[in-house]
C-alpha positions as CSV (number, residue, x, y, z in Angstrom):
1,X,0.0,0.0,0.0
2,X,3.0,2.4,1.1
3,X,4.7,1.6,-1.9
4,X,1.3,2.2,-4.5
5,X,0.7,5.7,-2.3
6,X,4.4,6.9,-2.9
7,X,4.3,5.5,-7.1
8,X,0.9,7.8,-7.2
9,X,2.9,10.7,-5.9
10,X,5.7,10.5,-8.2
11,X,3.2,10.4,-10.8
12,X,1.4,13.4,-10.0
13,X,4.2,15.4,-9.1
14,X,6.1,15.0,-12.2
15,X,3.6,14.0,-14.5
16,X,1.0,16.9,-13.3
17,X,-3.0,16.7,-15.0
18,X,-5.5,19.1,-16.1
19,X,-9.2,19.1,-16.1
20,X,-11.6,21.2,-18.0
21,X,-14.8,21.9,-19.0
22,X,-16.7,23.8,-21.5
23,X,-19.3,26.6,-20.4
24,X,-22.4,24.6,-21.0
25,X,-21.2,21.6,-19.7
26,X,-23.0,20.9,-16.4
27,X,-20.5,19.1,-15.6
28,X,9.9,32.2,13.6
29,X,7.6,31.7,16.1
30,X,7.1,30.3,20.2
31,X,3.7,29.2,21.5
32,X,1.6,29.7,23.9
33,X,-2.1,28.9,25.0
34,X,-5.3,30.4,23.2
35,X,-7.9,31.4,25.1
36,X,-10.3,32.8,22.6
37,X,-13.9,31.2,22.5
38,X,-14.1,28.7,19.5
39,X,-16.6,26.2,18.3
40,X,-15.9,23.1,20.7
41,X,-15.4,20.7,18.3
42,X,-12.3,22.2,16.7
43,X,-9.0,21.4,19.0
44,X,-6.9,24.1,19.2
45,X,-3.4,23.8,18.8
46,X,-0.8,26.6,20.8
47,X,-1.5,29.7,19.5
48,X,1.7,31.4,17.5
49,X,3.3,34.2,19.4
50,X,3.3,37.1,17.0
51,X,6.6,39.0,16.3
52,X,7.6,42.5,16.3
53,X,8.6,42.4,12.5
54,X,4.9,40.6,12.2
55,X,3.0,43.5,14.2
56,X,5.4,46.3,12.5
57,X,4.3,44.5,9.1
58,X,0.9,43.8,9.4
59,X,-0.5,46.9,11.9
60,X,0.7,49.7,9.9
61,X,-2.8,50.6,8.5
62,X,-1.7,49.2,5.3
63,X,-2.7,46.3,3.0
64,X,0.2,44.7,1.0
65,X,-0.6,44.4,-2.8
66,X,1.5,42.2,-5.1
67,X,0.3,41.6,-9.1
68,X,1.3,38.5,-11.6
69,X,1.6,37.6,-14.7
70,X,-1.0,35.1,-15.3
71,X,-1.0,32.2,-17.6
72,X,-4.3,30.6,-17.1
73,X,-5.4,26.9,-18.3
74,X,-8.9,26.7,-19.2
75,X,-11.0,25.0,-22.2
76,X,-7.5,22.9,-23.2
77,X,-5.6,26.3,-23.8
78,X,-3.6,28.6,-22.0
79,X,-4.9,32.4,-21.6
80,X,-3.3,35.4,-21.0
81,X,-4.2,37.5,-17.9
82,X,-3.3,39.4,-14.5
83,X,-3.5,37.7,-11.0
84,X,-3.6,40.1,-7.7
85,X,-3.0,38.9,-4.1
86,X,-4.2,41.1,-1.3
87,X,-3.3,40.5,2.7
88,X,-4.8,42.5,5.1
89,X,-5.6,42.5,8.5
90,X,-8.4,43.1,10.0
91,X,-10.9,42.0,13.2
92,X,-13.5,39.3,12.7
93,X,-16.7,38.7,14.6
94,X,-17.2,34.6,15.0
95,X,-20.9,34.6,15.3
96,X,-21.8,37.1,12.2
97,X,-18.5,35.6,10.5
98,X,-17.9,39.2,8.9
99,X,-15.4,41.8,9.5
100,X,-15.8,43.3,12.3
101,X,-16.8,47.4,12.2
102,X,-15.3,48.3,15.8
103,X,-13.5,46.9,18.6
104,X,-14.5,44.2,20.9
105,X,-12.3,41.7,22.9
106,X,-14.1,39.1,21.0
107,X,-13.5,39.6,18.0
108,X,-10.9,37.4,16.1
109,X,-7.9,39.0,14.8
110,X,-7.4,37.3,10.7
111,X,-5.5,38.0,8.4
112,X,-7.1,37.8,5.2
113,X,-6.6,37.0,1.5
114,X,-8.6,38.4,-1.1
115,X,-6.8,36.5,-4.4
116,X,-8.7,37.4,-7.7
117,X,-7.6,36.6,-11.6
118,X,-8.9,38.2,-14.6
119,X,-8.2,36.2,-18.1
120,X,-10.4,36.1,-21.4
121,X,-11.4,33.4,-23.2
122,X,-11.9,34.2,-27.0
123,X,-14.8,36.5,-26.6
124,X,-15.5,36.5,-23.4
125,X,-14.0,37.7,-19.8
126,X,-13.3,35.1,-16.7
127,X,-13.4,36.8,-13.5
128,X,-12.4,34.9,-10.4
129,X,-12.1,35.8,-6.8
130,X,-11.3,34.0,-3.2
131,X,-11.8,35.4,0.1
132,X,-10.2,33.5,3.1
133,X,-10.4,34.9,6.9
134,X,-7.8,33.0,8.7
135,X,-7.0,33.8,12.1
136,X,-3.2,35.5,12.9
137,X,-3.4,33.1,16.0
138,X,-2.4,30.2,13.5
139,X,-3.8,27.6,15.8
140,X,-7.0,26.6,13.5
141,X,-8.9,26.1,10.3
142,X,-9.6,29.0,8.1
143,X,-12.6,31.0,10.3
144,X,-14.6,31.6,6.8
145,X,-13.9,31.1,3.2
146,X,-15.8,32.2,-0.1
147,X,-15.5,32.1,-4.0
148,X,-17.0,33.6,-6.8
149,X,-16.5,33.0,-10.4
150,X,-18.3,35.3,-13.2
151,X,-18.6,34.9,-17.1
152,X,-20.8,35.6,-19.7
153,X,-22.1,32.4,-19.8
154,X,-23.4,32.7,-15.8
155,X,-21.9,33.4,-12.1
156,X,-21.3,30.7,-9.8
157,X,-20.6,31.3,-5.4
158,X,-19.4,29.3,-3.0
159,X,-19.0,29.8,1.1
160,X,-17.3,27.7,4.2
161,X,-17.9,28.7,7.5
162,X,-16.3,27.4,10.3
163,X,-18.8,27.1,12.9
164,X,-19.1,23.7,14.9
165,X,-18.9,21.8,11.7
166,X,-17.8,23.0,8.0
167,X,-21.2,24.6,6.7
168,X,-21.4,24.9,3.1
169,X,-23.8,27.4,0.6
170,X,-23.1,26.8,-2.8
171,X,-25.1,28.6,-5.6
172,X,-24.8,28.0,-9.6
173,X,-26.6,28.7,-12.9
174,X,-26.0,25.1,-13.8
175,X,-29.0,22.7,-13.8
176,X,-28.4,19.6,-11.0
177,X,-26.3,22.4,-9.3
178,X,-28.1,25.6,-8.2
179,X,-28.7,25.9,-4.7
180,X,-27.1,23.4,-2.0
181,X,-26.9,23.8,2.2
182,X,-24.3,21.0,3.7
183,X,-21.7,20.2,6.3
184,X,-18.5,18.8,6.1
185,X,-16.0,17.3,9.2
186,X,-13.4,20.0,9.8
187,X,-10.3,19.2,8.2
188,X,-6.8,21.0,6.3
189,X,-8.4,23.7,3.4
190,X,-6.3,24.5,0.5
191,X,-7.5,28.3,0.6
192,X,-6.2,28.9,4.0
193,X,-2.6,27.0,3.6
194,X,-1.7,30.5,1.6
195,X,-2.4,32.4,4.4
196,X,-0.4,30.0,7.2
197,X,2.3,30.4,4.9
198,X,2.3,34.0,5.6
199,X,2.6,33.4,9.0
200,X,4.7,30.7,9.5
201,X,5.8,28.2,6.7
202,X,7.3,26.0,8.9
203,X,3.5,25.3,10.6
204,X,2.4,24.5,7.2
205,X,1.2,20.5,7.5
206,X,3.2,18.1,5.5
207,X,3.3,14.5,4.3
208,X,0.3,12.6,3.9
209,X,-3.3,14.5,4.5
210,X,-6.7,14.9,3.9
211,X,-7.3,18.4,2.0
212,X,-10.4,20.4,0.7
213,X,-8.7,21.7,-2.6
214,X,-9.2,25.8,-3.3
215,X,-13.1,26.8,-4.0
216,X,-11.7,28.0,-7.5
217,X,-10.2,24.4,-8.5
218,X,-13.8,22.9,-7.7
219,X,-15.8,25.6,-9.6
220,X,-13.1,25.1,-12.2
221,X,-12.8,21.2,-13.0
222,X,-16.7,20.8,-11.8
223,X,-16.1,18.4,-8.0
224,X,-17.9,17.6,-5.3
225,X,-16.5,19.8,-2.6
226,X,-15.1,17.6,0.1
227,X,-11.6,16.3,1.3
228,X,-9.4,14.2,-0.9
229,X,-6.3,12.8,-0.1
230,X,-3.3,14.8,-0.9
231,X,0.4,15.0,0.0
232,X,2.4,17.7,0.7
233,X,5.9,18.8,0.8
234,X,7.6,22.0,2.4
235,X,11.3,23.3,1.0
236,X,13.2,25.8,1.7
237,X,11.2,28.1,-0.7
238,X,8.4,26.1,-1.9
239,X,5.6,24.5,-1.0
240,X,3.8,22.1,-3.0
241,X,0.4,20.0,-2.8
242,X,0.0,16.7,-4.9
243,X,-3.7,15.0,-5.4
244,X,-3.2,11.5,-6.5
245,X,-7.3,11.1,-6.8
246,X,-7.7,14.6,-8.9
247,X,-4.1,14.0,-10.9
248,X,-3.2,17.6,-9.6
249,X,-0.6,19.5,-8.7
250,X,0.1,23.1,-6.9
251,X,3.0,24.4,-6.3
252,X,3.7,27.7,-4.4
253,X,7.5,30.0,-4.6
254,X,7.8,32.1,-1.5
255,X,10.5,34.4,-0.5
256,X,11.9,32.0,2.7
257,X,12.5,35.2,4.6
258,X,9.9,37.6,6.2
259,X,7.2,38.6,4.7
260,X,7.5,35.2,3.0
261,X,5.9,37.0,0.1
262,X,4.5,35.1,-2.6
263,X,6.8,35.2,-6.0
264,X,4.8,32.7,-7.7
265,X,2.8,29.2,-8.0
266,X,2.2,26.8,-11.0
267,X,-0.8,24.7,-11.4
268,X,-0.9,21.7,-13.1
269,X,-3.8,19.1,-14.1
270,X,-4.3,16.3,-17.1
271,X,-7.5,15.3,-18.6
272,X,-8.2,11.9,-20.2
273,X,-5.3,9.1,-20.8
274,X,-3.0,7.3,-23.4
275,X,-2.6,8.7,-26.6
276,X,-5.3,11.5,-25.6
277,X,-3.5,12.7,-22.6
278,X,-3.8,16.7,-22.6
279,X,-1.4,18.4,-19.8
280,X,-1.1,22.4,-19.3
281,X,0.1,24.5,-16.1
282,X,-1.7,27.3,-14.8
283,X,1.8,29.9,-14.2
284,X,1.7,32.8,-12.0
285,X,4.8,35.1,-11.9
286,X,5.4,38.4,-9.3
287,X,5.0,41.5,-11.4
288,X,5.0,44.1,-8.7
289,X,4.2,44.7,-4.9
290,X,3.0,47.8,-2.9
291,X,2.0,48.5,0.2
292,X,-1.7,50.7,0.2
293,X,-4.5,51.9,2.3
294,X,-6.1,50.9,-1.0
295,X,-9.9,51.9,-0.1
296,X,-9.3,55.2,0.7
297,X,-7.3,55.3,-3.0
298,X,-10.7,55.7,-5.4
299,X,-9.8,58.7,-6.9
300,X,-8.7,58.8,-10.9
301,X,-5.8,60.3,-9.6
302,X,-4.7,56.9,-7.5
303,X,-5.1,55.7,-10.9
304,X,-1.4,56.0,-11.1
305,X,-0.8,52.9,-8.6
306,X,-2.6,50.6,-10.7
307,X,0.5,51.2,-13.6
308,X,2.9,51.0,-10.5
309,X,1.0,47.0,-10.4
310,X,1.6,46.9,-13.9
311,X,-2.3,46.2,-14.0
312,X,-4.0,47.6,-17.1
């Protein structure tokens, strides 16, 4: 058994897959203990002691911006197009699960990603975006997660919440698919790994786990949203994610010293088998990164920081 789970990794991890579907197809750090309230059923694990270069970072008012180059795989071809990762933080209130508009001592400190891509395919725009709220305590699963993906053809959402199980809402314009309520055990999320990177890379969970891949990669290949078995693998400056079940492969480039920005990730997925085998890679590369109070920059004269991103 060891030896058929370590041939399926080697397979995915150098012979990466990719899945697609047409638009009418329905298809640093020391611990100590947290006392925050949570949901019961999730143990937590020793909460990470935040740094001063963390707090200097990350309680400056500011949001850090970074853009890519985007090579997108959809429909069996690869499409040109930007990528943007923002990281903020910001207070959280665990009953509502929204951000939280003033002060309270409970409220959940998070620092969240809102990760959105923008690529065309032959007439018509893709427009993709991920929001995770994951808490800077690094001791638990992401607090809420959410994805929407909009085309001409129709707009699809997804949202996780972490309450005392994984509840679910997904909405599409697809027949067999349009509105659906469940709950899922609590387990690893792909969405909030990007975030626990920020914090920590070394508390990022390796070797052999159960994984909810990102919201996007389910709209995306058309799965059932649930854990799949994955294995994972932490260098220096990479981290990487291999799905033996979904022949998929994500690999992310950080900068292995603080900030441990994000330089870059590649993506890779095969559809069908033999002589019909069809294998592209998703590429994001750094382009630029600022640091912004970027919603109080709505002016056409901020306009300028958008060419600082390189975004057109």
């Amino acid at each position: 058994m060891i030896r058929n789970i370590h041939a399926k990794l080697l397979f995915v991890l150098f012979i990466p897959i990719a899945i697609f579907i047409s638009c009418n197809e329905n298809t640093t750090a020391t611990t100590e203990t947290e006392t925050v309230s949570e949901p019961e059923t999730e143990v937590l694990q020793p909460k990470t002691k935040l740094t001063a270069d963390f707090k200097n970072y990350w309680y400056n008012g500011e949001a850090e911006i970074t853009s890519y180059k985007l090579e997108q795989a959809r429909y069996g071809e690869i499409r040109e197009g930007s990528a943007v990762l923002v990281f903020v933080t910001e207070d959280f209130l665990p009953s509502e699960q929204v951000k939280a508009d003033n002060y309270s001592e409970n409220n959940i400190p998070v620092l969240k990603l809102n990760a959105t891509k923008k690529f065309n395919t032959g007439i018509y725009p893709y427009s993709i975006m991920q929001s995770t709220f994951y808490p800077v305590a690094n001791n638990q699963h992401a607090l809420k997660i959410s994805a929407s993906v909009q085309e001409w053809c129709g707009h699809v959402y997804t949202q996780l919440n972490n309450r005392d199980t994984f509840e679910v809402q997904s909405h599409s314009y697809f027949q067999g698919e349009a509105d659906d309520n469940f709950k899922l055990e609590k387990t690893w999320t792909e969405n909030e790994l990007w975030t626990k990177l920020r914090i920590n890379p070394k508390s990022l969970p390796v070797g052999q786990i159960e994984l909810i891949p990102s919201l996007e990669s389910i709209r995306l290949n058309n799965e059932t949203l649930k854990p799949h078995e994955a294995i994972a693998k932490l260098e220096s400056n990479s981290y990487t994610i291999a799905y033996p079940e979904l022949n998929r492969t994500l690999k992310i480039n950080f900068n292995p010293n603080f900030p441990f920005d994000i330089l870059g990730w590649e993506e890779t997925t095969i559809k069908g088998s033999g002589s019909s085998t069809e294998t592209l890679t998703t590429k994001a590369s750094k382009l630029e990164r600022i640091k912004s109070d970027y919603w109080n920059k709505k002016s056409n004269s901020d306009l300028n920081l958008r060419e600082t991103l390189k975004l057109q």
